[in-house]
N, C-alpha and C positions, 0 to 999 in steps of 0.2 A: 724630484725623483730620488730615491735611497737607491743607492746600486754598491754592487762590490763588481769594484772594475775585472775588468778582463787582464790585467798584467795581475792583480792578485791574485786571481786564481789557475794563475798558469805554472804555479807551485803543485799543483793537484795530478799535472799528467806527470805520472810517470808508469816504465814499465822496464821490460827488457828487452835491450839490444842483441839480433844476431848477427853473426858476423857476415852470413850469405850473402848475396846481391840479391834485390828483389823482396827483401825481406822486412820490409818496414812497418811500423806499427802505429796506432791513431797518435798516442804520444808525442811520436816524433815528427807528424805531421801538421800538428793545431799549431796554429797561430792567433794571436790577438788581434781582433776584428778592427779594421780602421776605415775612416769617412770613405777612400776610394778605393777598399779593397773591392777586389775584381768577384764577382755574385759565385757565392759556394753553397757549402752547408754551414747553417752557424747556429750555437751550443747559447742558450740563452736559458738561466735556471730563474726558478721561482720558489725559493724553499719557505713555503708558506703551507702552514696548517692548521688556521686562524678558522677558515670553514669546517675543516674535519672538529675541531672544539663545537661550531658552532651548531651542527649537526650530530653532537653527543657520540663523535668518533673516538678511538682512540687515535694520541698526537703522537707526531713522532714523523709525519711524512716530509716535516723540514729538512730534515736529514736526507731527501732524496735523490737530490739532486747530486751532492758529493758522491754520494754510494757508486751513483748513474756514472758519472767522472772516472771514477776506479775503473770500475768493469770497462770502460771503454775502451779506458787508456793503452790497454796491453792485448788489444784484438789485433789483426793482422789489418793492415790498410789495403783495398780492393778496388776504393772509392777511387772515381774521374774528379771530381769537380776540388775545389781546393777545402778546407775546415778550419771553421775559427772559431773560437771561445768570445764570446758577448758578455762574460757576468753574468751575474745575479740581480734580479730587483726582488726586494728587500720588503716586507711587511712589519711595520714597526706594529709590535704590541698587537692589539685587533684595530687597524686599518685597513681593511680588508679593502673596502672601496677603491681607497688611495693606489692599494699596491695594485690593482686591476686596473685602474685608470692610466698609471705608469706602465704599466705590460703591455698596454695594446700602443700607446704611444710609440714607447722602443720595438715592439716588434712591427708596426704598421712602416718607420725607418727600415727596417731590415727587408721589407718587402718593398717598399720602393727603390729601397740599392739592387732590388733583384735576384735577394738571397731566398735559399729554401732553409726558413727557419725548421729549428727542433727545441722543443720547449718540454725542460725539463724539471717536473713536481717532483714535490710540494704534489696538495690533495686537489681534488678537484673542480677547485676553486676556479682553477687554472682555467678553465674552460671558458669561464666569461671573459677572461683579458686577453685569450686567445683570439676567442671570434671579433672580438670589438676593434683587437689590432688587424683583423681579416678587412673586415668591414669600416674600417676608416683608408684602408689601402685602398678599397674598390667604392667608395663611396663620391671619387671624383668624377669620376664615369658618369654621365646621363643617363645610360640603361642601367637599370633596375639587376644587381647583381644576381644572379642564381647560385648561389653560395649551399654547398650540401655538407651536411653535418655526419660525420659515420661514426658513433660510437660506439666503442669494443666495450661492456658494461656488465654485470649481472645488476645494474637498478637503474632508470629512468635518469635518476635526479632532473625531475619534474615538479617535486613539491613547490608548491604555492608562495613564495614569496612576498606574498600578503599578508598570510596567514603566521611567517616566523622571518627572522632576521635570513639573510641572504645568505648560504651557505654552500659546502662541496655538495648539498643537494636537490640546488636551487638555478645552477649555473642554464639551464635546458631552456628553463620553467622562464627565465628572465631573457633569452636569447629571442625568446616566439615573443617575448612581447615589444621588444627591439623591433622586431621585424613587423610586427601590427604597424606600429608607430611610423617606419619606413614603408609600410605598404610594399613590404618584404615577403616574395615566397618562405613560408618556413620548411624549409626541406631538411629531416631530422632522422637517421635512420639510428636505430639504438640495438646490437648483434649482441646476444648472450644475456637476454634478459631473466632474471630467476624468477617464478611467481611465488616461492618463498619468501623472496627481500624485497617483494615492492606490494601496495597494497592496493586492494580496486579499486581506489581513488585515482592513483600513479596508473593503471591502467585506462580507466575512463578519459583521464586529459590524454593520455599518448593517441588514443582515437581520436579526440574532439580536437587534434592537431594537427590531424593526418599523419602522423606518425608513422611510418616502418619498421619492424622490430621484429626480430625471430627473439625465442623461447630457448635457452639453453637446451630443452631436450630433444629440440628440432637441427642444434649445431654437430653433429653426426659426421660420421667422414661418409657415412650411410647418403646421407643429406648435401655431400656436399657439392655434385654437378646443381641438382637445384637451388643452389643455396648462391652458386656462382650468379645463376642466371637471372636472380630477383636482384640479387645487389648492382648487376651491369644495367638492369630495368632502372632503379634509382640514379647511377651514376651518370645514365643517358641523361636524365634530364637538368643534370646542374653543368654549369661550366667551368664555380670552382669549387674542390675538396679539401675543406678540412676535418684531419684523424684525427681523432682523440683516445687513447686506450689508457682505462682504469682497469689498472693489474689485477684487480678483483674480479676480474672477470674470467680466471684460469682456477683449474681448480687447486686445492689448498696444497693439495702436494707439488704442486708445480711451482706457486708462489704464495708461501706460508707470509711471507715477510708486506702485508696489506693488513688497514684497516678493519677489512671486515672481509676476514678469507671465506672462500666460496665451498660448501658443501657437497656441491656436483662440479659449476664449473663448465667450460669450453677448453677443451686441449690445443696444447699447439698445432697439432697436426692437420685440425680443421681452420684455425684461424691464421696462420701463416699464409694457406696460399689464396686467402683472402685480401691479406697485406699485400701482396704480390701484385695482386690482378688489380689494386688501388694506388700502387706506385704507378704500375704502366699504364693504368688510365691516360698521363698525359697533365692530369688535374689536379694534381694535388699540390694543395701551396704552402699549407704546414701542416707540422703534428706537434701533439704535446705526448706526455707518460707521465698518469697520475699515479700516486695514492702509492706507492712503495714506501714501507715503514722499516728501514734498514736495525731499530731498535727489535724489531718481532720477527727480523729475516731468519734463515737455519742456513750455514755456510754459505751465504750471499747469493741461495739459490734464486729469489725472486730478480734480485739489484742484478746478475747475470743473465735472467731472462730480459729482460731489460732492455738491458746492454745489445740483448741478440737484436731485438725487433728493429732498436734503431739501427742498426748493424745493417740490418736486410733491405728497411725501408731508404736508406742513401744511396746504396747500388745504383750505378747506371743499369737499365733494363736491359741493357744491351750485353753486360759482362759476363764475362764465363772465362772459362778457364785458358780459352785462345787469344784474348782481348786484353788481356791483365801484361802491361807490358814495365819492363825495367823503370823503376822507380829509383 
């Protein structure tokens, strides 16, 4: 495994100190992840963009992960549980394999320590070392894992795998055949699909997969009591959740700084309290944040969006502004 430890990258938090009580920021809180640290949130980077190459992206989402680091570092700390920096695993050259096969290795560690990983891209590559490290966690288990997929997306990445080298848009496409193999429910919901950017081909398999997928033009604040009500339909029937959001799934003025920014897009406003109501599900065991291109960002607006979701999604469900006590 290639990694860049965790006391190296703990040169990357910094921010500003106030002087108030109560006033503490992530910076000052992360520490470097160790064998018996007590189960928190932990910061594990993937700065890989071997798949965005290999899917005729523009590169540059290596960089992601740093960017993600900045914007964190100087948020206000809200969070109950403790935060630790895990490093980076590493993609030499195009190893793309490798570096996927090391991702789920150390993240499937972090989940049997009992941490709620956050995996930070790199493109979204990311998504197959993800689930693999999901699915070697829960893969001791006799029962048959019910493992649900919730992608925040304007595209499938369903293409075939057969058909082209393994790429950020191939991660989906390779997951259902995991689960073939396993005799695995494939439970795969894909939220803010464009039918600009995906073609009836990417359509036809999201059927012939059973698939769930709303249409960007159906993600509406218009839309969005029923929008609640189809995704709590899906999240009834799995028992674990893993997120995954590719930034390209907002529109471009929101997050210019992606691969392939979106022309219409899902607003915050509709997919926030989406994130919400999949924290306090109870279920969910990690998330990643792909495809942020901090080389095409416009004043770190995207790498600060970013920043927010994981921000939101670490919350205890339970905090509010009664609850937040002297730090």
């Amino acid at each position: 495994m290639t990694l860049r430890t965790a006391d190296t990258l703990m040169e990357c938090w910094t921010g500003r100190h106030d002087p108030e009580a109560n006033s503490l920021r992530w910076h000052q809180k992360i520490q470097p992840v160790q064998p018996d640290s007590p189960p928190g949130i932990a910061l594990l980077g993937f700065p890989c963009d071997a798949g965005v190459q290999r899917n005729q992206g523009r590169r540059g989402a290596a960089l992601g992960p740093q960017a993600l680091r900045q914007q964190l570092g100087n948020l206000p700390w809200l969070q109950t549980a403790p935060l630790y920096e895990c490093g980076d695993i590493l993609c030499e050259q195009d190893n793309l394999e490798q570096a996927q096969a090391d991702l789920a290795d150390h993240l499937a560690q972090l989940l049997n320590q009992g941490h709620l990983p956050i995996l930070l891209g790199g493109g979204h590559e990311i998504a197959f070392g993800s689930w693999s490290g999901l699915a070697k966690h829960l893969g001791a288990s006799p029962d048959k894992p019910r493992i649900g997929i919730i992608n925040f997306d304007a595209h499938f990445d369903l293409r075939d795998p057969h058909c082209q080298p393994t790429s950020s848009g191939t991660p989906f496409a390779q997951i259902a055949e995991v689960c073939t193999h396993h005799q695995w429910k494939f439970q795969y919901a894909c939220l803010g699909v464009s039918r600009m950017s995906n073609t009836p081909a990417l359509f036809a398999r999201a059927k012939t997969l059973g698939a769930y997928f709303e249409e960007d033009l159906q993600m509406t604040l218009w839309h969005l009591p029923e929008l609640h009500q189809r995704l709590q339909d899906f999240i009834n029937q799995c028992d674990h959740l893993y997120l995954t959001i590719d930034l390209d799934v907002f529109p471009a003025a929101q997050a210019p700084g992606v691969s392939a920014p979106a022309a219409r897009g899902v607003s915050l406003e509709v997919i926030e309290p989406l994130l919400i109501q999949i924290r306090d599900s109870g279920k969910l065991r990690l998330m990643d944040l792909a495809e942020l291109n901090p080389g095409l960002d416009i004043d770190a607006h995207t790498a600060r969006l970013g920043a927010r979701l994981i921000h939101q999604m670490t919350l205890n469900p339970a905090a509010n502004e009664s609850s937040i006590t002297e730090q």
